[in-house]
C-alpha positions as CSV (number, residue, x, y, z in Angstrom):
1,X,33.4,28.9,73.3
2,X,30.9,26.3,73.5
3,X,31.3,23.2,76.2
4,X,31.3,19.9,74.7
5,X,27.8,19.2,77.0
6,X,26.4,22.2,75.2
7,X,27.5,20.8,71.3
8,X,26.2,17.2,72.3
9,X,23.0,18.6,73.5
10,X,22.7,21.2,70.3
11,X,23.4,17.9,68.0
12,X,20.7,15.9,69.4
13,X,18.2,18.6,69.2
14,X,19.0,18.5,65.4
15,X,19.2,15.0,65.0
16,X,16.1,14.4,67.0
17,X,14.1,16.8,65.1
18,X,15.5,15.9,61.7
19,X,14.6,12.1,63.0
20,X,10.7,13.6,63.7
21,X,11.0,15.5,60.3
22,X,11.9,12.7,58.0
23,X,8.8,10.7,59.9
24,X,6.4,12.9,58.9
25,X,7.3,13.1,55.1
26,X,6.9,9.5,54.9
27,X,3.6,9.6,56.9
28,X,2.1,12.2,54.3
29,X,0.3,10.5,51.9
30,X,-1.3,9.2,54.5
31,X,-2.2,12.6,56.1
32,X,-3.3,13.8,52.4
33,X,-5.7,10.9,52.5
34,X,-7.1,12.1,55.5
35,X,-6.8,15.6,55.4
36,X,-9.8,15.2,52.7
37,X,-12.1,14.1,55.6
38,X,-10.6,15.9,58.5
39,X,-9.1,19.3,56.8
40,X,-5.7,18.7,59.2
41,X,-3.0,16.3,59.0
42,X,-1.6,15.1,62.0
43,X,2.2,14.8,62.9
44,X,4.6,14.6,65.6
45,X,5.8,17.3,67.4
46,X,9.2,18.0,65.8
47,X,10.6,19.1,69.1
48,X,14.2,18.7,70.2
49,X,12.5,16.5,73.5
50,X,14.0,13.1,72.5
51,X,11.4,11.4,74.9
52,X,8.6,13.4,73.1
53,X,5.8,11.0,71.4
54,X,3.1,13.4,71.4
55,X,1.0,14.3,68.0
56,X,-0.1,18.1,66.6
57,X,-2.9,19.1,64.1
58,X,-1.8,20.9,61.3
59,X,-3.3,22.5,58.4
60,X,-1.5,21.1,54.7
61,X,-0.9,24.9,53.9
62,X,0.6,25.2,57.8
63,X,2.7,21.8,57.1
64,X,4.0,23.2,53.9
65,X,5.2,26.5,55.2
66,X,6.7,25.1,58.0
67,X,8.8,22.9,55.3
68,X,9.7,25.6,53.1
69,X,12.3,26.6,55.6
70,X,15.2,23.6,56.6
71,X,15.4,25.0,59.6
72,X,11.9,25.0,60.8
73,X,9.8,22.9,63.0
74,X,6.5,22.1,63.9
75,X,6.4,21.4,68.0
76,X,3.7,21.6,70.3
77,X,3.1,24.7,72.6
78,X,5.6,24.5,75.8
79,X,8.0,21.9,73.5
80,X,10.6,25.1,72.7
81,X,14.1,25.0,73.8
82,X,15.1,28.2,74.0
83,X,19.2,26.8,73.8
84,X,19.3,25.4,70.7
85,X,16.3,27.4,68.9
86,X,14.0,30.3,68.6
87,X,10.2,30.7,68.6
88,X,9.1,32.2,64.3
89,X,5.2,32.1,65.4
90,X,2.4,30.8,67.6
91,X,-0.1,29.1,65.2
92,X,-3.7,27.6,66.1
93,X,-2.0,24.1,68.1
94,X,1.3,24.6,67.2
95,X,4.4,26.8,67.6
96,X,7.1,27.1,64.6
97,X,10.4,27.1,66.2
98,X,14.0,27.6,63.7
99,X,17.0,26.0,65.0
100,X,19.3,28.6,65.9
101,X,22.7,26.3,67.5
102,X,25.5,26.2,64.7
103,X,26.0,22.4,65.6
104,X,22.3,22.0,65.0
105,X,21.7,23.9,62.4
106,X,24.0,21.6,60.2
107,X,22.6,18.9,61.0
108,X,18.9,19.4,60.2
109,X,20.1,21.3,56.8
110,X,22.1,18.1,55.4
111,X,18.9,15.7,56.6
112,X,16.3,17.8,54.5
113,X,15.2,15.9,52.1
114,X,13.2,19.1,50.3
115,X,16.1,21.3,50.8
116,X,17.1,22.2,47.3
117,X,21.2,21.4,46.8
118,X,23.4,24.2,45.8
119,X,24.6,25.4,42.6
120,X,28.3,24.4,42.2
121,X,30.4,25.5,38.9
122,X,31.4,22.9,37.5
């Protein structure tokens, strides 16, 4: 059974990273205008480090797996945490990390704005 230290840190991971998530969809049209000039976008690390203001490259095909998945995240190298998540793969600048916590995992699925609702009978 999970302390309630433990669920408060696993639901600021996901709101933290949902928070860093949700940043960087609004900040894309401005990494598409770019990305013609520098071939990356740039966004911030979507770790679960609530202190954490640092920026990754990322390639638009990168940025768009990484969002096909409600659990995943972009964070920078040595920005896991191994409690709440697990490591997917090691990219160029980047490490794709999918929240793993029950507590957390909830939270970043109901913030995804891309996530794709599901079919109820009606």
């Amino acid at each position: 059974m999970l302390e309630s230290a433990d669920v408060e840190r696993e639901l600021r991971a996901g709101r933290n990273q949902s928070l860093f998530r949700a940043v960087n969809e609004e900040n894309i049209s401005l990494n598409k205008a770019f990305s013609e000039f520098t071939e990356k976008y740039y966004i911030a690390c979507e770790c679960a480090d609530t202190a954490c203001v640092d920026v990754l490259p990322i390639t638009p095909g990168g940025y768009e797996e990484v969002r096909r998945n409600s659990r995943h995240f972009a964070v920078l190298p040595g920005h896991v945490y191994l409690e709440v998540e697990g490591v997917v793969a090691y990219e160029d600048g980047y490490t794709v990390v999918e929240k793993t916590a029950r507590c957390a995992v909830e939270i970043v699925e109901a913030t995804d704005r891309r996530a794709v609702p599901p079919v109820t009978d009606a």
